[in-house]
N, C-alpha and C positions, 0 to 999 in steps of 0.2 A: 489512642490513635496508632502508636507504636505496635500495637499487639498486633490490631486491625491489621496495618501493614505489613506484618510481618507473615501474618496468618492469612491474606489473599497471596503475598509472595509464592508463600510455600506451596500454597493448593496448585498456585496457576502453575510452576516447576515442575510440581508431580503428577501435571494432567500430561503438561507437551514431554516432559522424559519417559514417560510411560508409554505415551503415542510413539512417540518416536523411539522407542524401544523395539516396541510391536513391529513397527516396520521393519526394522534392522533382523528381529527373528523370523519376520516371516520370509525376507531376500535367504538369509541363508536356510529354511528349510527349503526352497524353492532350488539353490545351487546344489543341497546333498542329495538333494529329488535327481537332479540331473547327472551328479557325477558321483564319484568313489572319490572319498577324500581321508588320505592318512592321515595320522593322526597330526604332523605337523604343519602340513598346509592349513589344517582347520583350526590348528590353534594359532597360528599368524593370523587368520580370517577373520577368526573371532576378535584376539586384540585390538585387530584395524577396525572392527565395525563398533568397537566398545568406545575407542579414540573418537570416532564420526559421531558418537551418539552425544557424545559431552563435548564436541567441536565448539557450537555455541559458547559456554563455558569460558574455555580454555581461551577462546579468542577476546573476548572481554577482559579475562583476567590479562590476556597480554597487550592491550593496551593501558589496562591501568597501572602495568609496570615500566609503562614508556618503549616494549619491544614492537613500534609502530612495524617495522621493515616485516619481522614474523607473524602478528596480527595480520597486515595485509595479505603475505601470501598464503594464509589459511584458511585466511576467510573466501577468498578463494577456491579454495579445496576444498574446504568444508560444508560451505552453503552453494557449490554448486554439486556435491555429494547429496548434499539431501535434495534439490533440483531433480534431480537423476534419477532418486532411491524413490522420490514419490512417483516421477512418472512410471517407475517400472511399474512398482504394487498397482498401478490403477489399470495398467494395461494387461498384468498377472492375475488381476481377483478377476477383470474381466475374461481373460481364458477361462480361470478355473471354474465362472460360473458357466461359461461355455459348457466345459467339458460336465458340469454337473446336469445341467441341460437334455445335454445328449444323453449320456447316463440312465435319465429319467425315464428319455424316451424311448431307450432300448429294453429297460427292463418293466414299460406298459405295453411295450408292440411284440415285445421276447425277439427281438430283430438284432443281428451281430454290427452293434455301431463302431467296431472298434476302429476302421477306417478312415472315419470323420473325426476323430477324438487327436489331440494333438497328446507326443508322448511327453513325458516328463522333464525331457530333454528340450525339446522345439519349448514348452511351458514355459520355461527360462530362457532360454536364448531370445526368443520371437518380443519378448518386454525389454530383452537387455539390448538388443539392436533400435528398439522403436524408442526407446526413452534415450539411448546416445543422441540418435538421431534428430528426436526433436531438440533437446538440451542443446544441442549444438545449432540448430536452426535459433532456439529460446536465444541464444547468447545476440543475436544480431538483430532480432526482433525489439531486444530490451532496446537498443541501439535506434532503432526506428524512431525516432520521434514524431510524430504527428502534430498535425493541427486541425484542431477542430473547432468550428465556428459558429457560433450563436448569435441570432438578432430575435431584439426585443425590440416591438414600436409602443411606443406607450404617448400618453398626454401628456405625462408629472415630468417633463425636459422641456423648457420649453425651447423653441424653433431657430431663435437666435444662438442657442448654445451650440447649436449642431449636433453632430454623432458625438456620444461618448464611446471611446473603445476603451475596455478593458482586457487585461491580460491576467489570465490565474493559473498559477503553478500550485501544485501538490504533492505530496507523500514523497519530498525528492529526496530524501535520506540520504544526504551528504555524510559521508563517513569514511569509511577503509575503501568500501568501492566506485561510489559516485564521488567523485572527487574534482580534482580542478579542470580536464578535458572534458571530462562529458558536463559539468556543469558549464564550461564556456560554453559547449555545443547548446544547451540547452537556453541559456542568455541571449546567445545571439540569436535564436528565433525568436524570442522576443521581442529584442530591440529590433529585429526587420520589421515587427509590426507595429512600431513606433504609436504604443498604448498609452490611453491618457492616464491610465491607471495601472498599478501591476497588485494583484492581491496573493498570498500566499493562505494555501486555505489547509495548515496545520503537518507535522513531521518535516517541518525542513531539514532537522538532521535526524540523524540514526546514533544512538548508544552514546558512549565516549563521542566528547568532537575535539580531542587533544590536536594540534598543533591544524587547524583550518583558520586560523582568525585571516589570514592573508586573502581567503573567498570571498570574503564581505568586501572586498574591494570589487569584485567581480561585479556584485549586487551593486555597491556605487556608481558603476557606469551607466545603469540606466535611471532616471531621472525624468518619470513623468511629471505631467503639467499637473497632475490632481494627486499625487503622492503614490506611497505603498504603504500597503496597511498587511498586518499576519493576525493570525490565531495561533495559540496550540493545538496541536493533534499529540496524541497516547505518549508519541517517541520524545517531546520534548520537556516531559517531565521523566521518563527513564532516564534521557540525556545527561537531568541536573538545571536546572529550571533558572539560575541563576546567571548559569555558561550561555546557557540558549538567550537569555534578554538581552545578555552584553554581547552577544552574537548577532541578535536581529538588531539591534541600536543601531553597531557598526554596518550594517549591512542597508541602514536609511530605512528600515520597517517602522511604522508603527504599531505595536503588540495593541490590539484589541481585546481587551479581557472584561467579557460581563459588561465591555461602554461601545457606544458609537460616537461618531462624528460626522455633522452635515460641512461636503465638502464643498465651500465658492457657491455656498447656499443652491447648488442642485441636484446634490445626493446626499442619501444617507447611507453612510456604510457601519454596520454593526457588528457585532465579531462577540464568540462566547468561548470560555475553556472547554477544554478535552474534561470528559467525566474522568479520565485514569490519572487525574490531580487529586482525586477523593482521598484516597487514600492516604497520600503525603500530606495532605492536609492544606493543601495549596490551590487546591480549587474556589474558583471565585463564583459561589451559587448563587444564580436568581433567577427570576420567573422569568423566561422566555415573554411570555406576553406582557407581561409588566415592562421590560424592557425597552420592546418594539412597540409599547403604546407610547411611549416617552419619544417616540421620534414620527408617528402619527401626524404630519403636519401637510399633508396633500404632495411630499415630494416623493421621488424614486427611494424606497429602501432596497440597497442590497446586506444579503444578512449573509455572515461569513459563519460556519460551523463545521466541524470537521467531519464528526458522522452523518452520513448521509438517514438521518431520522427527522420526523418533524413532528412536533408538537399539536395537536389539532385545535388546540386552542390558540396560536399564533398564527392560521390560517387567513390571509387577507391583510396579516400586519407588518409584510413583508412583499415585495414583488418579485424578488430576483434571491433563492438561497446556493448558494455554492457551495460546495462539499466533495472530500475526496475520500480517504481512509481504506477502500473496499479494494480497490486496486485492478478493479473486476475478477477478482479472482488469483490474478497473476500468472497462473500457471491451469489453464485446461488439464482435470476438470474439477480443480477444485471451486473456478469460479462458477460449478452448480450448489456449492455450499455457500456460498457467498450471496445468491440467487436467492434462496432459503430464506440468510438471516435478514439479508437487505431487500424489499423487494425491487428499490429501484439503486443497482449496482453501479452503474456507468448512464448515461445521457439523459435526458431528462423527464420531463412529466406536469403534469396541468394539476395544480390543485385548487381546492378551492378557496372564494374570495379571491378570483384573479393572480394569487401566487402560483411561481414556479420552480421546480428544482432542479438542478442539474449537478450532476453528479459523473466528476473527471476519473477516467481510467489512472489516473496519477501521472505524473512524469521522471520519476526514478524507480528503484527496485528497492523490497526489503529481502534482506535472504538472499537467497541464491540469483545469481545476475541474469538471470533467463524471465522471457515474458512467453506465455505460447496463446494466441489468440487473445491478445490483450496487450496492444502494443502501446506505449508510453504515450503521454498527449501535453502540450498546454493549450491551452484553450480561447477564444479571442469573442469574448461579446461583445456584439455592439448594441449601444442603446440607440435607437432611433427615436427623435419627437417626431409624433404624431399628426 
């Protein structure tokens, strides 16, 4: 299991440093395209871009040395550094397929495009000004909190219970950046919508979650009438799986792993691990539909899961699945990649046997603190009887 672990570690380090490598060469051929650079502006250049590329690194290793104050303002720097470096490239490979375009078209027409064609200079600049610019829009978007609202009328509640509302937060990756103001900001829309439920549907923290236990009082303050219930998502076994349980405890959760529970006999809420426990060995496996046959009893099942995938054979044995993980993307346009793996990213979808899924833009950031068309959410179901 140890090998295993060690040996997915390594691949998945040598996928994103190699990626993120790539980018870091191609910003700076794109700058020596544009300018004359001696020999020592370009070796400062190079250094800083070698520093940005191991940022991640270096910021983990400084919190696990207790340099919280440096950690924080790195991570900072860092992950909104690669914010910035990704919107360039996407706005840069777009010129340059531009300008290969035109290219094509001049040497099938023999016609002089060079008018249309941006120079090597504007090629850089024109991604370096459009990626500040959104980055800096991204920063106050992250900021945006939304609320977005879902109703379900169903039979399986019955009439004297009334509306059940629920509240579900996701992917809030409480760590160096989310931290105690924007999570109050984000509490308090919740408690205005004075939910009988609050679900957290996996990543409540991020990385290291060294000196946050004081948050989980935050979480205390709210106190619905039918509980709080979590899952994990990916980040809470990176976290330390251990850190995260005595975290959600304190915080009035209850961790749903692989079990449900009917709640005041008119829900069932069921909850499963994050598959990135496989590894560690801490993953709690079982059949999805084995599961959710076990609470098959004519009530409302809501089924709590982090990634937004669904089993086709648990189709019907569920009425309501919640999931976040996808983030929409976070950052346009990577969330056409996200589009790709996930078909349904963000809101929801009918499937069959009457189940439905819906699927939260999240409500914090990972990485870099900018959102760009994918503004942060919690979410308010209501269940209505029928």
């Amino acid at each position: 299991m140890l090998k295993k672990l060690k040996y997915g570690m390594t691949l998945f380090f040598f996928v994103f440093f190699t990626l993120y490598g790539c980018m870091h060469l191609y910003a700076l051929l794109k700058i020596r395209a544009a300018f004359t650079l001696h020999f020592i502006p370009l070796f400062i250049l190079i250094i800083v871009m070698l520093i940005m590329v191991f940022a991640p690194v270096i910021i983990r290793q400084s919190e696990k040395q207790g340099l919280e104050l440096f950690a924080m303002a790195f991570s900072y720097i860092g992950y909104t550094w690669m914010g910035v470096l990704f919107l360039f490239c996407s706005v840069a490979i777009a010129i340059d397929a531009y300008n290969i375009l035109t290219n094509l078209y001049g040497y099938i027409t023999h016609s002089d495009i060079s008018h249309v064609k941006l120079s090597a200079r504007y090629a850089f600049l024109v991604p370096l000004i459009a990626s500040i610019t959104i980055a800096f829009y991204g920063y106050f978007e992250a900021k945006d909190i939304r609320t977005e609202r879902l109703t379900i009328k169903t039979a399986k509640i019955p009439k004297e219970a009334g509306v059940i509302k629920i509240a579900q937060i996701t992917d809030v990756h409480i760590g160096l950046i989310v931290r105690g103001e924007r999570l109050k900001e984000i509490l308090k829309k919740v408690k205005d919508e004075k939910p009988d439920m609050l679900v957290s549907t996996g990543d409540l923290v991020d990385g290291q979650i060294n000196r946050i236990e004081g948050l989980s009082e935050l979480f205390r303050q709210i106190e619905p009438r039918y509980g709080k219930f979590a899952i994990t998502g990916n980040h809470e076994f990176y976290a330390g799986l251990n850190q995260v349980l005595d975290f959600t405890r304190m915080s009035g959760f209850k961790l749903l792993r692989a079990e449900g529970v009917t709640v005041e006999g008119l829900i069932n809420v069921v909850g499963v691990d994050d598959p990135a426990g496989k590894p560690y060995g801490l993953f709690r496996d079982v059949s999805e539909k084995n599961l959710l046959s076990k609470f098959k009893n004519k009530k409302f099942t809501l089924f709590l899961k982090h990634r937004p995938s669904v089993e086709r054979e648990s189709h019907g044995l569920f009425d309501l699945q919640l999931s976040g993980h996808v983030h929409k993307g976070q950052v346009f346009p990577f969330s056409i990649l996200t589009k790709f793996y996930y078909p349904v990213h963000a809101g929801g979808m009918n499937l069959s046997g009457g189940s439905y899924l819906y699927v939260s833009r999240g409500t914090g950031t990972w990485g870099p603190p900018i959102r760009f068309l994918s503004p942060p959410e919690i979410t308010i179901i209501e269940i209505i009887p029928q």
